[in-house]
N, C-alpha and C positions, 0 to 999 in steps of 0.2 A: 197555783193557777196555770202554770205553764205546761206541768205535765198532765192537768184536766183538758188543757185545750189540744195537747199532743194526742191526749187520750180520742176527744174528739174527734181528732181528724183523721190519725192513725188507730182504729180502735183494735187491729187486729196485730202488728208490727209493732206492737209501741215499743218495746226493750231492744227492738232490732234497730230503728230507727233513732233511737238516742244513741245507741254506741256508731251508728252512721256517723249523727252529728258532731260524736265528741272525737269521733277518728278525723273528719275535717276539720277540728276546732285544732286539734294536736299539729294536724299538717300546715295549717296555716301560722301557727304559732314559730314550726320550724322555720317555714321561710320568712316570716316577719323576722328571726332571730336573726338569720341570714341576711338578710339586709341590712339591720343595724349592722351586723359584725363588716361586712363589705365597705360599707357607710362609714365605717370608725375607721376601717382599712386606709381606703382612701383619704380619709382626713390627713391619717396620720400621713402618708405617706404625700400626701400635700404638703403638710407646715415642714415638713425634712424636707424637700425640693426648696422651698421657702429657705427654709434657714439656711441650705446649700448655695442658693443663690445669693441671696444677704451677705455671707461669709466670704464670697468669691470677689462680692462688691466692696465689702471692706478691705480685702487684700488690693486690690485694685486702686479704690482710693486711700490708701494709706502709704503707696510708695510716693514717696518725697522726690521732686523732679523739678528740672527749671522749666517754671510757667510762663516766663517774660517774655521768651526769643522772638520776633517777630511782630509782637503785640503791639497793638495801636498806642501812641504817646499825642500829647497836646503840651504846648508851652504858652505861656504867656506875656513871652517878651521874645518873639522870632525875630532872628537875625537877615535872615533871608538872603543868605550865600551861597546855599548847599547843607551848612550845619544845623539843619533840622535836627526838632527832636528823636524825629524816628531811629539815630544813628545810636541812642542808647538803646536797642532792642535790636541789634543788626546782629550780634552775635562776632563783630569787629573788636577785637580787644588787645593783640598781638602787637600793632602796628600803628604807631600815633603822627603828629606831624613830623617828628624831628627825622623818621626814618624813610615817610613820602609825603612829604609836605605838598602835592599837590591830589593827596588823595584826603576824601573826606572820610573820615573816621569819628570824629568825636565832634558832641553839639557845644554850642557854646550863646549864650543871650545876647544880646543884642548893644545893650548897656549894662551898667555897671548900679542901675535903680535897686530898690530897698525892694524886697519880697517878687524875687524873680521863684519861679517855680516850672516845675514839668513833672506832667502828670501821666504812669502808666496806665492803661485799662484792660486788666487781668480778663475780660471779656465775661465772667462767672466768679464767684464768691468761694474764693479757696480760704484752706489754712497755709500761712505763712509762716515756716521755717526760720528762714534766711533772706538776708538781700544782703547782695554784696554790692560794692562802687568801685567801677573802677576811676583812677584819676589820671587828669593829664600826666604824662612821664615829662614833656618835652621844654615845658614853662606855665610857670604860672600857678601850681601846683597848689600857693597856698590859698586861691582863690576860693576852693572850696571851703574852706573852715565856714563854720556856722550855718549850714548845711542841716534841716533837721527831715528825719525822713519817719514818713505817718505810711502806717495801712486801713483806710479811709479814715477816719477819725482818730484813732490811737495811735502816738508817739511811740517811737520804735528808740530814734536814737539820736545824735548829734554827732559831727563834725565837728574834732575839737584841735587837731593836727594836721600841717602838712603829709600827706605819705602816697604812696602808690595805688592802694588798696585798703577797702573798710569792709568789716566783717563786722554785719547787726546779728547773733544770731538771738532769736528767739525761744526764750524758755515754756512761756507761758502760750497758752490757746487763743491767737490773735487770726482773726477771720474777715475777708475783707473784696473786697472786687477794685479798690484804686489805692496805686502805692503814688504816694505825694514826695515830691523831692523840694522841698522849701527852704530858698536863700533867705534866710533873715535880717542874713547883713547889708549893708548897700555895695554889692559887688557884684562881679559877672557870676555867673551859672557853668562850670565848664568841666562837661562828663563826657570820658570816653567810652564807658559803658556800665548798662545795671543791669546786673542779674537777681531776678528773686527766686529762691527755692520755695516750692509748698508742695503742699496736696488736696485733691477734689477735682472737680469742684464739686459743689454742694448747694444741695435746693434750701432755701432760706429757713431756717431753724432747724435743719435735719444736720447737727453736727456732732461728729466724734470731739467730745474732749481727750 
């Protein structure tokens, strides 16, 4: 039918006029080709900047760093002398009372009540490493025992000795936006500093294990 209606309309050209058609059907197929190939080009050459950047992000968030320093704290039994909680995020750790007893360095509660705690707010949902404590040097030292420290829900570790310094580190993939310092026993609260190491932070469910 097709080449009856070619006949038709071309009744003089007819074999000239089909090899016309099929030399533009050829040219058009080229460049149809050509665009896919470009098209595919550019794909790819998309998902590789993609992955480049992906890759850049995870080297980025995968260095382990302290998240703590400066970070907002809340207590719930303030003393209200100057030893605010803020003094565990001050990055003070060197220098306690017994060496400037009129500087403030380290927080401390108020009383000596059953479930005193202080609360960091990592600001964003990292992975947690580490948290270290540091303790009074100058008295009082063994105030802290029973001490249990959470990164928001999950138990990390306890306080179970007098000593200087405590070392939580974390084996396992513990992810979290508040580190909880909870006295359990009925005694004062008394930190001279907390450091937590992580990494991220990270949008909510987008986490490296």
């Amino acid at each position: 039918n097709w080449r009856k209606n070619l006949k038709m309309k071309y009744p003089k050209n007819l074999e000239t006029k089909i090899a016309e058609l099929k030399e533009q059907l050829d040219e058009n197929t080229k460049l149809l080709k050509s665009d896919l190939k470009n098209l595919s080009d550019a794909q790819e050459a998309g998902i590789t900047g993609m992955q480049t950047i992906k890759s850049r992000q995870e080297a980025v968030l995968s260095e382990i760093r302290l998240i703590s320093l400066y970070k907002v704290t809340e207590e719930n039994n303030r003393v209200g002398d100057g030893h605010d909680s803020d003094l565990v995020t001050d990055g003070q750790f060197i220098l306690d009372g017994k060496a400037t007893p009129d500087v403030r360095t380290y927080t401390f509660t108020a009383s000596a009540a059953a479930n005193n705690k202080i609360w960091i707010k990592l600001g964003a949902t990292f992975r947690v490493h580490k948290i270290k404590i540091w303790n009074l040097r100058h008295c009082c030292m063994e105030r802290v025992i029973g001490t249990h420290i959470y990164v928001d829900d999950t138990l990390i570790g306890a306080v179970k000795n007098a000593d200087e310094t405590y070392d939580f580190v974390i084996e396992n993939s513990v992810y979290g936006s508040t580190v909880t310092l909870h006295q359990t026993e009925a005694n004062f609260l008394h930190l001279l500093e907390v450091q937590v190491w992580g990494n991220g932070p990270f949008a909510d469910g987008d986490y490296f294990n």
